[in-house]
N, C-alpha and C positions, 0 to 999 in steps of 0.2 A: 504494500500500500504506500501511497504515496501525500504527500498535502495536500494535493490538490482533488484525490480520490474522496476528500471526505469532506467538501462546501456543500456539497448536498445537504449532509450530515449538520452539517452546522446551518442551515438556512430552513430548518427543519421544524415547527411548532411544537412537538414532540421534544420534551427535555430530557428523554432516555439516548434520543438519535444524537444531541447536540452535546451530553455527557461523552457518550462512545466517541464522535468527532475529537471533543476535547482531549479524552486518551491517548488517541490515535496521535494525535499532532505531537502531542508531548513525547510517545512512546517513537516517534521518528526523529524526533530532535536531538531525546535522546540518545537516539542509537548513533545519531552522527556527530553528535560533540563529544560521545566516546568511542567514533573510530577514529577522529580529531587528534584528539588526547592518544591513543594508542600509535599514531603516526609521529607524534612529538614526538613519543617516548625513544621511535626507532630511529629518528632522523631523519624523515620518510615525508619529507614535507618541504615544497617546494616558497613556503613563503614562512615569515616569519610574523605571528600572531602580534598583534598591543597588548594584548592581555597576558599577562604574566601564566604559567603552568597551572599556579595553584588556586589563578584565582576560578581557571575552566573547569580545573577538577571540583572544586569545592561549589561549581553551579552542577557541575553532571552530577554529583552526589545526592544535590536537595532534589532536581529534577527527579531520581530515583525515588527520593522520597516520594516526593509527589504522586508518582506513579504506583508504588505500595501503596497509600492513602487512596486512591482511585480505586483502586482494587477493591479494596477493602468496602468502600463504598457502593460498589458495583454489588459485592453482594450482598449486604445490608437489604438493597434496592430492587435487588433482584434484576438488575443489568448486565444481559448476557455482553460481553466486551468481545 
């Protein structure tokens, strides 16, 4: 999935469809500021960030959070993700 796979989702009256969107975005952002961060690590990276190592790591961390919190809510909710 992509970003752009889930404006539906997000454009949606349904606050279960615009929940799952919200996942989604987050669960992709995530995965790519920690293949980011995994690229850093190797040297593997063609340009050099502003943002210091730890301040990317310490946002993909809370992002995780986030994302555990979602969960969590999801089944609370009864939102299939």
């Amino acid at each position: 999935m992509e970003l752009k796979d889930t404006i539906k989702l997000m454009e949606s009256k349904d606050f279960k469809d615009r929940f799952r969107a919200e996942y989604h975005q987050l669960k992709i952002r995530h995965e790519k500021l920690n293949a980011l961060l995994y690229r850093i690590e190797n040297g593997d990276l063609n340009f050099k960030p502003k943002c210091s190592y730890e301040l990317l790591r310490t946002q993909c961390i809370v992002m995780k959070s986030y994302l555990l919190l979602l969960e969590e809510r999801a089944k609370i909710e009864s939102i299939e993700l």
